[in-house]
N, C-alpha and C positions, 0 to 999 in steps of 0.2 A: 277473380280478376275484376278490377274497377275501370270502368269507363266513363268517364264526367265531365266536370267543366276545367279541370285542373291542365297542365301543359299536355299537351298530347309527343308522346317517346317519336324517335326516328324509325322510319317505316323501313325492318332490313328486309333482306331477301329470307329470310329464315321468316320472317311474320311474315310475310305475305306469303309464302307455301303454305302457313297455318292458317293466314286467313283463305284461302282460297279452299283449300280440303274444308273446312268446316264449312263454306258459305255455299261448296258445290251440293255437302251432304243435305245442308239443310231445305236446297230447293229442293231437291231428290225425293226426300220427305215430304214439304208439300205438293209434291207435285201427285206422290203418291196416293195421297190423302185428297183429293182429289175426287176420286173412286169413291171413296168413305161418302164423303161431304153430298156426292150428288145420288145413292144411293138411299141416302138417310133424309134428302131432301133441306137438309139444314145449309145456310151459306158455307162458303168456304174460308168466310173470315174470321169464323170461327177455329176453323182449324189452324190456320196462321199464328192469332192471338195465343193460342193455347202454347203452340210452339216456341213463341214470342216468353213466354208465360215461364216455360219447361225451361228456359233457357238464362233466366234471369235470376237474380239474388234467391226468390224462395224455391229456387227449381234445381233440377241435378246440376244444369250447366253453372250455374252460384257465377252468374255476371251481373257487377254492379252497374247499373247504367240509371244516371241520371239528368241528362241533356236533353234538355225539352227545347232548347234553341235549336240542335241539331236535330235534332227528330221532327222539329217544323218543317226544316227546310228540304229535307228530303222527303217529309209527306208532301210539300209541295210540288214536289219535281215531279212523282211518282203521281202526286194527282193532274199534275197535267198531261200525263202520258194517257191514264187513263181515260181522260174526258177525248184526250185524240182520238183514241181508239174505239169510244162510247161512238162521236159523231161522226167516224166513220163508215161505220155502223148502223148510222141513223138513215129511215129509209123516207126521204119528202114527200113522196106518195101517200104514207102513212100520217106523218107525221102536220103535215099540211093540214088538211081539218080540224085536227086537233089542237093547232097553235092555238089559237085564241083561248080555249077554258085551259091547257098547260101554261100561258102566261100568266092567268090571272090567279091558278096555285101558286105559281112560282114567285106571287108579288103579294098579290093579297092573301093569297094562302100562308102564306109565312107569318105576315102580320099577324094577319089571326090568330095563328097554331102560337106565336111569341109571345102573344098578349094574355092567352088563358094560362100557357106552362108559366110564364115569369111570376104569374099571380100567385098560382098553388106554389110555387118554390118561396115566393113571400109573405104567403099568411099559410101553408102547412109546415111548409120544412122552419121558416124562419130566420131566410137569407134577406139583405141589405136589396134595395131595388135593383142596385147596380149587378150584385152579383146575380139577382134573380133575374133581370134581361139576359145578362150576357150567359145563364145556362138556357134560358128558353130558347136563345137565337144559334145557341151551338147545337140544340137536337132537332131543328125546326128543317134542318135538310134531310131529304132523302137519297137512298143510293142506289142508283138504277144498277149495280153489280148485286148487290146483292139480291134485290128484288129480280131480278132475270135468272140469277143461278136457280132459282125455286120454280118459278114458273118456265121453265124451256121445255117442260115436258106438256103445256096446257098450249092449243092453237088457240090465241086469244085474240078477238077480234081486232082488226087493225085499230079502231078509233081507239081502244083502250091502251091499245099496245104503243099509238104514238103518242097516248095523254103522259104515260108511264115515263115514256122515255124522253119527251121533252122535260116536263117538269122536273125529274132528277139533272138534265144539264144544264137548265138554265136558272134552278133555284140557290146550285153554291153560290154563284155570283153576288148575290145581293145578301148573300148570307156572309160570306167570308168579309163583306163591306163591313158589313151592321157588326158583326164581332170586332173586329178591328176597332170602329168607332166607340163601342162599347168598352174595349179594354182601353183604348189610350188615355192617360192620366187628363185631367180636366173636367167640368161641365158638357154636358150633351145636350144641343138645342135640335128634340125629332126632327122637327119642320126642317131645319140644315141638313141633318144626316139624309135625311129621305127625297129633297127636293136638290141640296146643291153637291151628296154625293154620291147615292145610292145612283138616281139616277142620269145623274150624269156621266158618271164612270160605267154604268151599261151603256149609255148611246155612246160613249166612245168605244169602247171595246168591242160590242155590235156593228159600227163602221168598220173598225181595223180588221174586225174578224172576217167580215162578209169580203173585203178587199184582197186583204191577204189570201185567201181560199180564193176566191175567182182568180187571182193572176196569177196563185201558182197550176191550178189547174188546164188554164190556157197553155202556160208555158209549157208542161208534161205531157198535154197534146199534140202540140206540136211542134219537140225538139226531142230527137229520137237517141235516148242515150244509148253507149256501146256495149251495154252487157243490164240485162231484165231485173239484177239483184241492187240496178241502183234506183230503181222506182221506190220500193217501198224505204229506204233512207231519204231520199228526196220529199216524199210525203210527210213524212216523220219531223223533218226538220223544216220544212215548210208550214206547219203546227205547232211546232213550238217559235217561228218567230214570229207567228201572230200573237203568244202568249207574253212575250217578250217584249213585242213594240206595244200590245195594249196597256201592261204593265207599267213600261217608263213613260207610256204617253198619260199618264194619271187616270187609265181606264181601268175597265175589267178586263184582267187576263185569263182567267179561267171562261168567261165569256166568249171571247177572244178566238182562242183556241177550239172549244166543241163547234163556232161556227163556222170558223175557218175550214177543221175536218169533215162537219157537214157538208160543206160547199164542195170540197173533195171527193168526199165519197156519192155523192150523186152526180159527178159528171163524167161518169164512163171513162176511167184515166186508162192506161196502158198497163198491161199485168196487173188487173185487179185482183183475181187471187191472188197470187203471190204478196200483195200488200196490205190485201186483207190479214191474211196467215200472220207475215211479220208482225204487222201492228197487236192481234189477238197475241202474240206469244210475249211483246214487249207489257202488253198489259197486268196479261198474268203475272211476270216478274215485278212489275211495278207495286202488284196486287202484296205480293207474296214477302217483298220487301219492308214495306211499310206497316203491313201488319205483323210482321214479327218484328220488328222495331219498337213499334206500340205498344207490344206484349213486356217487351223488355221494361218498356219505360214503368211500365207498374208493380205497385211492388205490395202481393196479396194480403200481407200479414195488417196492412193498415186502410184495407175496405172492409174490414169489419163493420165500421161505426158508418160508413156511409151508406148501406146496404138499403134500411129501411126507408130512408130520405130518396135514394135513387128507386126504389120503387114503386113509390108513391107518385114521384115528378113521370115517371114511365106510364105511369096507371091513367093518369091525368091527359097526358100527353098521346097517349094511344086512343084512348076509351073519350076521351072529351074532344079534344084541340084538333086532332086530325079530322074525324067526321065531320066537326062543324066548319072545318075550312072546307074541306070537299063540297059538302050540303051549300055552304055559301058559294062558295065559286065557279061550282058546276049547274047547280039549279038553275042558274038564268039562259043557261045552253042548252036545256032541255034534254040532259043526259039522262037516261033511265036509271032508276036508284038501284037497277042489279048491276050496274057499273060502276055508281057511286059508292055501294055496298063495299064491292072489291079493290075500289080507291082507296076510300077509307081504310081497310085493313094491310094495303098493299105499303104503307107508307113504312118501308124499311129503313133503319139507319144503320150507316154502315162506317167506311175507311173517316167521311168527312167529318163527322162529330165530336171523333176522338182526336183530329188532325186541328179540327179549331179548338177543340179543349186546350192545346199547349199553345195556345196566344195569350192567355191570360197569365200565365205559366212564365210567359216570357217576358211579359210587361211587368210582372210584378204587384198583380190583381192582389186584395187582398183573399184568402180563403180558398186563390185557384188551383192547390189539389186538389183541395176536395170537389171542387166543378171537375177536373178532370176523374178523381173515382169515380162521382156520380155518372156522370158521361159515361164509363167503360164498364160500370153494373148495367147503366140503362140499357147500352146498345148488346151488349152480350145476354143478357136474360131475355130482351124484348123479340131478339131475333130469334131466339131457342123457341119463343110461344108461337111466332108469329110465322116463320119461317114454313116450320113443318106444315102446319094448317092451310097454308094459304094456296097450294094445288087443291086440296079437300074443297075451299070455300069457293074455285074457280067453277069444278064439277057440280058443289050443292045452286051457283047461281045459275048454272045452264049457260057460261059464258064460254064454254069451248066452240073453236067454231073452224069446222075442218074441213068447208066447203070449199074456200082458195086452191088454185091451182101453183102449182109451188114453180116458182119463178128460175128461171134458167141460170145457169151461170155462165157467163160470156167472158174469156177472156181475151185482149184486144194488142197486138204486137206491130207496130208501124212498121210499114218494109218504107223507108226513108227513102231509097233510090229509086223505087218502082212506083209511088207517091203512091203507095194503099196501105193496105192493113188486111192480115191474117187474125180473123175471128175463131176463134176454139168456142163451140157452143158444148154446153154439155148438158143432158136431157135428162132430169129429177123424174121418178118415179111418177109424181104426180103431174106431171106435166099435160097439158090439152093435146102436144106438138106429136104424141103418141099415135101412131097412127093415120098423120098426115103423109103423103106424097110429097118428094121432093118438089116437083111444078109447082103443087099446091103452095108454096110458100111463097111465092109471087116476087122473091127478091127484085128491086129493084133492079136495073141494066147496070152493069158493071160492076154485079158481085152476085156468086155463082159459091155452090157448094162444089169445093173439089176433091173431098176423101171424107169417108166414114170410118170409124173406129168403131166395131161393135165386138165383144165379147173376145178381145183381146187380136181381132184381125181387122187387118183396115182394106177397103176397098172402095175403085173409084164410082159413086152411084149412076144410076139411070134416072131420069126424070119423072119415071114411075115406081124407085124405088120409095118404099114405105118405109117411114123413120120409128124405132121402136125406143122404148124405157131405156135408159142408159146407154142409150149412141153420144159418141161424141160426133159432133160434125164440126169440119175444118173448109171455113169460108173465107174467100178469098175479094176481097172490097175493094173499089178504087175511094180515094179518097174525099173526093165531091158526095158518095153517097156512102160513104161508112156509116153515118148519123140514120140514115136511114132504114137500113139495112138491119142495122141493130134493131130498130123499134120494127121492124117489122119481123124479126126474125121472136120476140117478146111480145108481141102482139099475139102471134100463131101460137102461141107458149099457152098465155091465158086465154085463148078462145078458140083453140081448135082449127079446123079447117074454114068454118065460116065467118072466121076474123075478120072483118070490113080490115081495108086500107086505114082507113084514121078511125076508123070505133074504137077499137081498146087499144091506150094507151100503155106502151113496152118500154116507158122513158128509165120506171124507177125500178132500183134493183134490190 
């Protein structure tokens, strides 16, 4: 079967039964594989690819697919769902400290990492300057999916954990620019690219983004829709039109969007499970899509010859350009080098590299298959070395750190006619909140615990009952002190019973 650039057939009812049985088995399959992937410690995009792979012209399923137009545009989509789901995810608490040495990877680190790779790809491999920028600035991002799927088994300190996770969302941005610029037909003046568009389309995207996530989070606090299942849609597309207006406004929309959903996800919106969940499952599919898409677009029999060239740019690119952007950009923050250690090794790539590989592809680059081979040797062999190793290299740094107390999970339902809100707190094994007395929680006046759920019975407490591991408690707030209530109810969480009123902050989730 061919799939390509040629007219595309009328879509009957008869194909789309076929599309839909083969696209249901093939989530099935990775969903399955899933198990495998986390198991063996290797990402999951691996598994994908492969399927992507199995399914393609040298594979059982012998589909011809050659559309590297199409396959952008749906890595695009798929990536901005992702980066939604990334910064929702993302925790300001964490992440806060960290900004500043994650900004200056994500800016000057790229540089860096772009200026050692472009060199080895033009005096080892033996490509043109142009094509040698435009592979160093398509592997120079990293991907915080991949990078997380390995490490979720390691408690890694927060500072690391929020250096990890900015840098992967706010590095495509300036990356997806700089290719772009790189491929479009013409002369490149750096000084333009880097002063009248890189950065100027982050400070507009950065506006749009932070805008957009503040006003729709206001608006989701307080306008009580009629049924819980439309929060996480409403989130969802409230992130993508920050990705949208940053886009047409001539900003970053990938920027756009992770801060938009950052801004989202830290402001305590209404059914945050529930929109956690959605968003983590829209992910996966976006995950699951795109890399089997990518797998298709390759076609084995002719990465032969790029093999040893994509090697080498990997060798270079892991062992040289990464460290020394870490060592430069974190050194002046005084970060201890068993963290930079882990930096340096942590820099995974993943969905985006192979996603910018088909720009060049698009535009008509000369040589951009073979940046796209090299690309999809690099990032599949690199992650197979790096992947497995890098829980081992968390344990040899002594960087686990499993002293935190594990943060609550609050979910938050406006009663709209009674002007309050019904809290569902729910108490993580490691919680401080173990073994505090209900009094002991000092809830603010006008929000009161009114039922406990313990071990599958619920009952309403005494003031002296004792809150144990895995109680849910059902808190009932008016709405002057919901804000409250909450932090103090996450307060008691990380510090126990002798939680001062404003000592520890219970803002981030």
């Amino acid at each position: 079967m061919r799939v390509g650039q040629g007219r595309i057939r009328p879509l009957t009812v008869h194909h789309l039964n076929q599309l839909l049985l083969v696209c249901s088995l093939v989530l099935l399959v990775a969903v399955a594989a899933v198990r495998i992937s986390s198991r063996s410690g290797l990402p999951s995009l691996l598994v994908y690819l492969g399927i992507g792979v199995a399914m393609g012209q040298d594979g059982v399923g012998d589909i011809h697919f050659d559309n590297a137009e199409l396959t952008q545009v749906i890595g695009y989509a798929a990536l901005v769902v992702i980066l939604a789901e990334g910064g929702l995810g993302t925790k300001w608490k964490e992440i806060k400290p960290a900004l500043p040495a994650a900004t200056a990877l994500a800016l000057a680190g790229v540089a860096v990492s772009v200026g050692i790779t472009a060199s080895a790809a033009h005096y080892l491999i033996g490509l043109e300057w142009r094509q040698a920028l435009i592979i160093g600035a398509v592997v120079s991002s990293t991907d915080a999916a991949a990078v997380f799927s390995v490490l979720r088994r390691i408690p890694l300190p927060s500072r690391v954990t929020g250096m990890l996770e900015a840098e992967s969302g706010f590095n495509d941005a300036p990356v997806v620019i700089l290719v772009v610029s790189l491929s479009t037909a013409g002369p490149v003046d750096p000084w333009y690219v880097l002063l009248g568009v890189i950065l100027l389309e982050l400070a507009i995207g950065a506006a749009i983004g932070i805008a957009v996530g503040w006003l729709g989070a206001w608006g989701l606090r307080h306008v009580a829709l009629p049924a819980s299942g439309l929060y996480p849609i409403a989130v969802m597309a409230i992130a993508v039109v920050a990705y949208a207006a940053g886009a047409l406004a001539h900003g970053s929309g990938f920027l756009a969007v992770y801060l938009a959903a950052m801004v989202m996800g830290n402001a305590r919106l209404p059914h945050w499970p529930a929109t956690r969940g959605f968003a983590d499952g829209l992910g996966w599919m976006a995950q699951i899509g795109m890399f089997v898409l990518l797998g298709l677009l390759v076609t084995p029999h002719e990465l032969g010859d790029d093999i040893v060239p994509a090697l080498v740019i990997g060798l270079v690119l892991t062992m040289v350009a990464r460290p020394l952007s870490v060592v430069f950009c974190l050194t002046p923050f005084r970060v201890p080098w068993r963290e930079q250690a882990l930096m340096s090794w942590a820099g995974l790539r993943g969905a985006v590299p192979i996603i910018l590989a088909t720009i060049p592809m698009v535009e008509g680059v000369d040589a951009s298959r073979r940046i796209f081979n090299m690309v999809f040797i690099l990032v599949v062999v690199y992650t197979l070395v790096q992947g497995p190793t890098l829980p081992w290299l968390g344990r040899k740094l002594r960087l686990g750190d499993g002293s935190e107390a594990a943060d609550l999970g609050i979910e938050s339902a406006p009663l709209e006619r009674l002007r309050g809100h019904l809290l569902s707190v729910a108490i993580p094994e490691e919680s401080k909140m173990h073994g505090v007395e209900v009094a002991e929680l000092r809830l603010p006046h006008g929000a009161a615990v009114t039922l406990i759920v313990r071990e599958g019975e619920s009952f309403v407490p005494l003031p002296t009952t004792i809150l144990q591991r895995g109680d849910e408690l059902l808190v009932v707030a008016t709405d002057p002190v919901r804000d409250a209530a909450e932090s103090r109810l996450r307060a008691v969480g990380r510090g126990g019973k002798l939680a001062s009123w404003l000592g520890t902050d219970g803002a981030s989730r």
